[in-house]
N, C-alpha and C positions, 0 to 999 in steps of 0.2 A: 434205232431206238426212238420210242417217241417221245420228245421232250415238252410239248405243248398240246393241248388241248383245249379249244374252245369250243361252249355248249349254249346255242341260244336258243329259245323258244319249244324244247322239246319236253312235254307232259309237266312236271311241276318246277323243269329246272328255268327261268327266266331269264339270267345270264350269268356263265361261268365259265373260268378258264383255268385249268388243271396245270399247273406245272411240275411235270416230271425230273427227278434227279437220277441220276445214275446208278444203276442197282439195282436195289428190291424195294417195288414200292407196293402201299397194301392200301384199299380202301375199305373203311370198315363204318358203320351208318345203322342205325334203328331202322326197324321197319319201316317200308315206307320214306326213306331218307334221297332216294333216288339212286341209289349203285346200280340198280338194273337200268336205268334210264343211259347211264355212263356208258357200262357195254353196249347197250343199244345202241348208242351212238354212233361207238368201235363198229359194229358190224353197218351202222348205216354209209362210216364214210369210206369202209371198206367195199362198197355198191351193194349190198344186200338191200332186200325190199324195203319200204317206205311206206305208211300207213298214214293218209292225210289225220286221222284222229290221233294223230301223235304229236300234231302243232300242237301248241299251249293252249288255251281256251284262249279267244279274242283276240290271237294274232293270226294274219293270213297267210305267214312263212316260216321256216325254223330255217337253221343255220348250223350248220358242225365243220369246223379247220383243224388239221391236225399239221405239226412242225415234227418233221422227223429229223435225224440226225441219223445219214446215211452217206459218211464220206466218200466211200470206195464206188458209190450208185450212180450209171450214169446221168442220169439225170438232177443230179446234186448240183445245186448252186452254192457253195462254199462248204459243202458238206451239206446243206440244209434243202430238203422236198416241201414244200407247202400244200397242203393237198385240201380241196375244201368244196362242199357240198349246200347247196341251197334249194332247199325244197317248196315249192307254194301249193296253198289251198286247194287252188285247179289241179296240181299233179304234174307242171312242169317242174322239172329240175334243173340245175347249175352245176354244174361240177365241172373245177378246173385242177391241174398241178402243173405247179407253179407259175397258175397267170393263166395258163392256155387251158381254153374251154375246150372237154372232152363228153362224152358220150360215158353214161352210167354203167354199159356193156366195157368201153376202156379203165375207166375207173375200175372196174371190179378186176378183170384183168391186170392193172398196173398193181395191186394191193394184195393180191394172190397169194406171194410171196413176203409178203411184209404182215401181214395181218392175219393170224389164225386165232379164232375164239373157239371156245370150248366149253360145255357148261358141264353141272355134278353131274348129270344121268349119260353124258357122251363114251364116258366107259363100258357102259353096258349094253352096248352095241354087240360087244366078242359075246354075248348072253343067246343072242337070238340067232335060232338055226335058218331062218333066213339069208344071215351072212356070212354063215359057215364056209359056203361053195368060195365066194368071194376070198375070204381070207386063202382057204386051201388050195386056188387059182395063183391067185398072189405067190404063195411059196414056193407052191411047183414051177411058176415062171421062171422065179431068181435061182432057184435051185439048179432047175435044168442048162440056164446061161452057163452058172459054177462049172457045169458036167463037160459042156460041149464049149469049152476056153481047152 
């Protein structure tokens, strides 16, 4: 569960820290209010791409941590993951969990499983006969496992 979020320097957000409570939580914002900057975030510190035009106007770095609350995970420190990404102007990156600096390829990897975004149009995937073969591979796999147990 992710119980903290911090947001610095990215497009209009200057510095914010989101704290989560347990449950169902909902962000809701006027246009323009930055909720798409928030997800962004979510996928930036889950290693998905990074767009230096995504720093703030007039800063040379952005910054996204997130505090997960992952008891049972091996790599939980009292229950708690730190995970947290710094990006600069030039295009180097930072990214560590918890403390130990990793590779944006490990990062993406370690969040695999913890981080799935999804936007309104992600349904309509099952639309397109492009990925019909795909799904109907899919079934016939697990189908066939069922048959030959």
């Amino acid at each position: 569960m992710i119980s903290n979020l911090h947001i610095k320097n990215i497009g209009i957000i200057d510095d914010i820290s989101i704290n989560l409570d347990q449950g169902f939580n909902v962000l809701t914002g006027e246009t323009g209010a930055g909720k798409t900057l928030i997800i962004d975030s979510l996928s930036i510190i889950a290693g998905g791409r990074f767009s230096k035009e995504m720093i703030r106007k007039g800063q040379d770095q952005s910054f996204v941590e997130l505090c997960l609350y992952l008891p049972n995970h091996k790599d939980s420190i009292d229950g708690n993951i730190i995970i947290s990404r710094e990006v600069f102007s030039n295009g180097r990156n930072l990214c560590k969990i918890n403390g130990r600096m990793v590779t944006v390829n490990e990062l993406k990897e370690f969040m695999q499983d913890i981080i799935d975004i999804h936007g309104q149009q992600d349904n309509q995937t099952i639309l397109e006969p492009s990925s019909h073969i795909q799904y109907l591979d899919g079934f016939s796999r697990k189908r066939n496992r069922k048959i030959k147990k």
